[in-house]
N, C-alpha and C positions, 0 to 999 in steps of 0.2 A: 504494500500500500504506500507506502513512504514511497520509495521510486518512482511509479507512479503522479503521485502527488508531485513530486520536486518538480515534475516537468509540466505542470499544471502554469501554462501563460495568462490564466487566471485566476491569481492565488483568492482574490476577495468575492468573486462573483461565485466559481467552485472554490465554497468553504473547506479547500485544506488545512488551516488552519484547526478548525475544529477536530483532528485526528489526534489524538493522544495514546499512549505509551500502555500495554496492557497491564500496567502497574500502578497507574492511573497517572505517573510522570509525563510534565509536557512537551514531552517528546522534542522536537525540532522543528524549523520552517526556514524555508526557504528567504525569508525576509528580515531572521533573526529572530531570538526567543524574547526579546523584549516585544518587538515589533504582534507574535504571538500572544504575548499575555495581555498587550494592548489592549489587541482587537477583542479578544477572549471576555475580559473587562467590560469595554464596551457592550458587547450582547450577554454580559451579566452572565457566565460560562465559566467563570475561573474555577477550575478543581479545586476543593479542599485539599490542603496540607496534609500533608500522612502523617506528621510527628508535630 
């Protein structure tokens, strides 16, 4: 899926972004992990903390 996604020329319109990690970690993005929790923030999406 990650692969996939990296190559997504539409990272905000196909929500890759919203793909996280099956550990529930926020995995990575293409635009950066900041850029990530942004948007994530934004549509009020931020994973809970594990610890």
């Amino acid at each position: 899926v990650g692969m996939a996604m990296g190559a997504n020329p539409l990272p905000v319109v196909v929500p890759c972004h919203r793909v996280v990690e099956s550990d529930g970690g926020i995995g990575g993005f293409g635009g950066g992990v900041a850029t990530k929790r942004r948007l994530l923030a934004l549509e009020g999406v931020l994973p809970e903390p594990l610890f």
